[in-house]
N, C-alpha and C positions, 0 to 999 in steps of 0.2 A: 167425105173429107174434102176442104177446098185445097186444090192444090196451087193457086196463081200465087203465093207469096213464097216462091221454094227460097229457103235461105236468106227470108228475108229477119231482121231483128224486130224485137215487142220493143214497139215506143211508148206502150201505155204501160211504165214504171210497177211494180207492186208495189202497193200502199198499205196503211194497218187498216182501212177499211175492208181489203181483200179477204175472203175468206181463206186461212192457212192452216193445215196440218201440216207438222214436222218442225225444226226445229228453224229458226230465223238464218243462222248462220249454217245451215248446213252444205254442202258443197253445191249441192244440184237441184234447184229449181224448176219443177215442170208446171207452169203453166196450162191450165186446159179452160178451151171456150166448149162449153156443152150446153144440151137439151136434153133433159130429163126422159121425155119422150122420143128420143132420137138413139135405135138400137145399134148404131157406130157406138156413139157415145158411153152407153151402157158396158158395150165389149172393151171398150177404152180404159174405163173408169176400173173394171174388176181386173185388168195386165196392170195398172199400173199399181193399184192395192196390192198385186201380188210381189212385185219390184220394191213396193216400199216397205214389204214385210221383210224380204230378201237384201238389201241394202239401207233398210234400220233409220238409223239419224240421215245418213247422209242424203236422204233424198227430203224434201220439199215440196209438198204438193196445192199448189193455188188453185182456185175452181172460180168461176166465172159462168155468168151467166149467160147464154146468147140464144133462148128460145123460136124454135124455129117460125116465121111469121106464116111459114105453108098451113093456112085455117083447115086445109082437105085432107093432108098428113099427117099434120102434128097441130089436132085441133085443143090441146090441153096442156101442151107447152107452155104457156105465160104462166096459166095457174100453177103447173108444178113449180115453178120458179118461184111465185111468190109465195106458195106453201113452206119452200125453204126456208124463204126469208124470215116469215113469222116464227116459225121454228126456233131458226136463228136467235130473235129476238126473247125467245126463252132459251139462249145458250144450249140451243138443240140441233142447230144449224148441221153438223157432223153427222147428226145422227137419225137427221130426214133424209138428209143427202144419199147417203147409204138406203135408205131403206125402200128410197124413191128409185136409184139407178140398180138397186137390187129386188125391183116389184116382179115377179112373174108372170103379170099380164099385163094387156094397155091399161095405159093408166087415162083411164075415162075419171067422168063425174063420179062415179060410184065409188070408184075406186080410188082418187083424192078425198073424197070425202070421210072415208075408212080409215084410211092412214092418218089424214088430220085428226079424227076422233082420239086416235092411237095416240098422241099425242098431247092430248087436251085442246085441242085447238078448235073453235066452231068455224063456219063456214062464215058467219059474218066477220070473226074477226079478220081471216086471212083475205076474205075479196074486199072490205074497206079498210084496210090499211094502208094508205094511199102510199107510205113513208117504204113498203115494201115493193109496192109497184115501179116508186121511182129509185129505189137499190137496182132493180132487174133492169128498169129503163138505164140505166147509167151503164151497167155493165154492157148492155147492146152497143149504147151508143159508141164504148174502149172498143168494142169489134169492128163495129162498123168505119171508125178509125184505123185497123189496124189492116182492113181490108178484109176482115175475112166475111166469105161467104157460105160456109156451111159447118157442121157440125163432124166430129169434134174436131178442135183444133189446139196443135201443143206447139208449144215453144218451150227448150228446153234450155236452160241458163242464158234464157233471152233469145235464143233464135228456132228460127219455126220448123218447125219436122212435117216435113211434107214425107215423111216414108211411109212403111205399113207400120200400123199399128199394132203388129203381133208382136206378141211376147222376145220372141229371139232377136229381133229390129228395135224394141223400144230398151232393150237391158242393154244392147250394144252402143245406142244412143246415150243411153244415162252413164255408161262405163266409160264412152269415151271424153262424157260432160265433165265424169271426174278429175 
């Protein structure tokens, strides 16, 4: 998790290109920059699922792309991002997302290529979609804007939570967003 931006605000607006579950006008907004491949993010993604089941409508969950560029740690990060994307573009976007930050192993070539099948998705479609590459490239680029440098990062009704990410820290975050 980076922590250089404590308290600082999201200048990169939510837009209806953003990927959104929950409800548009719901009270509380959380914003998350993640990497699919990135086990913060992963532990990130299942507190806050567990929060939005526990606090219903009123939570809003935005998801952004920000694949980590480390080729040595997180050598399959772009790809899961754009696996998303294609997904996405069969209005399945929710439900690779999930399946992606809920995989049980690294997620290698083998292992993206499984889930894509799961899917109906081939390998060609998902690596030449150039239109899914530059979704992913654009969301880096709102991070790289926004200063952040690592994975995951939330901003909570517009301002950034640099705290832990555990459960009893991120409920008392969103209780106090209410």
């Amino acid at each position: 998790m980076a922590t250089d931006g404590r308290g600082k605000q999201l200048e990169q607006p939510v837009t209806p290109d953003d990927h959104q579950q929950g409800p548009e006008d719901a009270p509380v907004t959380v914003v998350m920059y993640g990497d699919y491949t990135c086990a913060d993010t992963r532990a990130a993604h299942s507190t806050i699922q567990h929060l939005r089941q526990r606090f219903q409508d009123d939570v809003r969950l935005v998801f952004r792309h920000f694949p980590r560029r480390d080729r040595e740690t997180h050598p399959h990060a772009q790809r899961g991002a754009i696996l998303a994307e294609a997904a996405g573009d069969q209005g399945h976007f929710w439900e690779m997302h999930d399946r992606l930050m809920g995989f049980p192993g690294a997620l290698d070539d083998a292992a993206l290529a499984g889930i894509a099948s799961e899917f109906e998705l081939s390998n060609a479609r998902f690596e030449t979609g150039h239109r899914y590459a530059t979704k992913v490239s654009d969301d880096i680029d709102r991070a790289l804007k926004e200063g952040i440098d690592g994975t995951p990062t939330l901003y909570i009704n517009g301002r950034r939570h640099d705290g832990s990410m555990d459960e009893s820290t991120l409920q008392a975050a969103i209780e106090a967003a209410r």
